[in-house]
C-alpha positions in Angstrom: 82.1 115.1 59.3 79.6 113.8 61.8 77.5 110.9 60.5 74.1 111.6 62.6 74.1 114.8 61.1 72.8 112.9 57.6 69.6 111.4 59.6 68.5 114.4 61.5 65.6 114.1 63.4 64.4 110.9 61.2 66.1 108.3 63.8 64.3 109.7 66.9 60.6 108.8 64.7 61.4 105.9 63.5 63.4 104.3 66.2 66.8 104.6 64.7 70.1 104.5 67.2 72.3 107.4 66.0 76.2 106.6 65.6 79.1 108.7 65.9 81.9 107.5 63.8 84.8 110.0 62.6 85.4 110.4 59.1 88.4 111.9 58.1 88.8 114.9 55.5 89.4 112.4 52.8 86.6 110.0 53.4 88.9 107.8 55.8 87.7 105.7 58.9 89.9 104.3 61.2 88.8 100.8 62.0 87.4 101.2 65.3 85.3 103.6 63.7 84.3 101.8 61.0 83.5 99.0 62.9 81.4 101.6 64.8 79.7 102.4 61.7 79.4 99.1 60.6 77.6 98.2 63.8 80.3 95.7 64.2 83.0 94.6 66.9 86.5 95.8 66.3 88.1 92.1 66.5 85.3 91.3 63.7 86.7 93.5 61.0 90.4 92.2 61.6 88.8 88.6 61.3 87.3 90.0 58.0 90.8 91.2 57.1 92.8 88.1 57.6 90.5 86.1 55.9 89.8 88.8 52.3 85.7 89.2 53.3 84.5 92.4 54.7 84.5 95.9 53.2 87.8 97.3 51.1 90.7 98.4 53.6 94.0 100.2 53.2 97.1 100.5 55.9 98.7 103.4 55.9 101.7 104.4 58.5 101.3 101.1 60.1 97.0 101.9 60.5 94.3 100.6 59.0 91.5 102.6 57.5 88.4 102.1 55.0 86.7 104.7 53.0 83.7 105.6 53.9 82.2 104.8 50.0 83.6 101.6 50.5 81.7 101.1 53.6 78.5 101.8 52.0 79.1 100.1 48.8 79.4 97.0 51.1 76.7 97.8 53.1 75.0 97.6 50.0 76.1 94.7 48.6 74.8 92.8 51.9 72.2 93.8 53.1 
Protein backbone atom coordinates (compact mmCIF):
# COMPACT_ATOMS: atom_id res chain seq x y z
CA UNK A 1 0.00 0.00 0.00
CA UNK A 2 1.37 3.34 -1.07
CA UNK A 3 0.37 6.21 1.23
CA UNK A 4 0.33 9.24 -1.48
CA UNK A 5 -2.03 7.27 -3.30
CA UNK A 6 -4.88 8.40 -0.36
CA UNK A 7 -4.15 12.32 -1.23
CA UNK A 8 -4.09 12.18 -4.94
CA UNK A 9 -3.77 15.25 -6.61
CA UNK A 10 -5.07 17.26 -3.40
CA UNK A 11 -1.24 17.81 -2.09
CA UNK A 12 0.00 19.35 -5.28
CA UNK A 13 -3.14 22.33 -4.72
CA UNK A 14 -2.78 22.80 -1.53
CA UNK A 15 0.84 22.66 -1.01
CA UNK A 16 1.14 19.28 0.71
CA UNK A 17 4.66 17.26 0.53
CA UNK A 18 3.70 13.62 -0.47
CA UNK A 19 5.44 10.75 1.67
CA UNK A 20 6.28 7.32 0.77
CA UNK A 21 6.21 5.09 3.67
CA UNK A 22 5.73 1.11 3.25
CA UNK A 23 2.98 -0.44 4.89
CA UNK A 24 2.99 -3.93 5.14
CA UNK A 25 0.05 -6.46 4.22
CA UNK A 26 -1.04 -6.35 7.81
CA UNK A 27 -1.07 -2.74 8.52
CA UNK A 28 2.79 -2.91 9.77
CA UNK A 29 5.47 -0.01 9.49
CA UNK A 30 8.85 -0.63 10.11
CA UNK A 31 10.22 2.28 12.17
CA UNK A 32 12.11 4.03 9.73
CA UNK A 33 9.03 4.24 7.95
CA UNK A 34 6.98 5.20 10.45
CA UNK A 35 9.16 7.83 11.45
CA UNK A 36 8.86 8.68 7.67
CA UNK A 37 5.26 8.93 8.09
CA UNK A 38 5.33 10.56 11.16
CA UNK A 39 7.48 13.30 9.74
CA UNK A 40 9.87 12.43 12.41
CA UNK A 41 13.69 11.38 12.80
CA UNK A 42 14.38 7.76 13.27
CA UNK A 43 16.49 8.33 16.60
CA UNK A 44 13.28 10.32 17.78
CA UNK A 45 10.88 7.37 17.86
CA UNK A 46 13.47 5.13 19.74
CA UNK A 47 13.75 8.11 22.29
CA UNK A 48 9.90 7.87 22.40
CA UNK A 49 10.30 4.15 22.98
CA UNK A 50 12.68 4.08 25.85
CA UNK A 51 10.97 6.65 27.54
CA UNK A 52 6.80 4.95 27.05
CA UNK A 53 5.62 8.38 24.87
CA UNK A 54 5.12 8.18 21.19
CA UNK A 55 2.63 6.01 19.22
CA UNK A 56 2.00 2.12 20.21
CA UNK A 57 4.90 -0.25 18.98
CA UNK A 58 5.49 -4.05 18.81
CA UNK A 59 9.08 -6.03 18.17
CA UNK A 60 8.77 -8.80 16.37
CA UNK A 61 11.94 -11.13 15.30
CA UNK A 62 14.21 -8.77 16.90
CA UNK A 63 12.29 -5.46 14.72
CA UNK A 64 10.33 -3.01 15.62
CA UNK A 65 7.12 -2.02 13.95
CA UNK A 66 3.80 0.16 14.63
CA UNK A 67 0.48 -0.19 13.02
CA UNK A 68 -0.45 2.08 10.78
CA UNK A 69 -4.05 2.74 12.94
CA UNK A 70 -1.93 3.31 15.72
CA UNK A 71 -0.04 5.89 13.90
CA UNK A 72 -3.06 7.81 13.14
CA UNK A 73 -4.89 7.32 16.28
CA UNK A 74 -1.76 9.14 17.71
CA UNK A 75 -1.61 11.53 15.15
CA UNK A 76 -4.94 12.26 16.36
CA UNK A 77 -4.52 12.43 19.75
CA UNK A 78 -1.79 15.33 19.19
CA UNK A 79 -2.29 17.30 16.92
Amino acid sequence: MDLSDNVGGDAERVGLEQVRARVLPDGRLSAADAARYLGRNPKTLANWRSTGIGPAWTRNGGRIFYRLSALRRWMEGNA
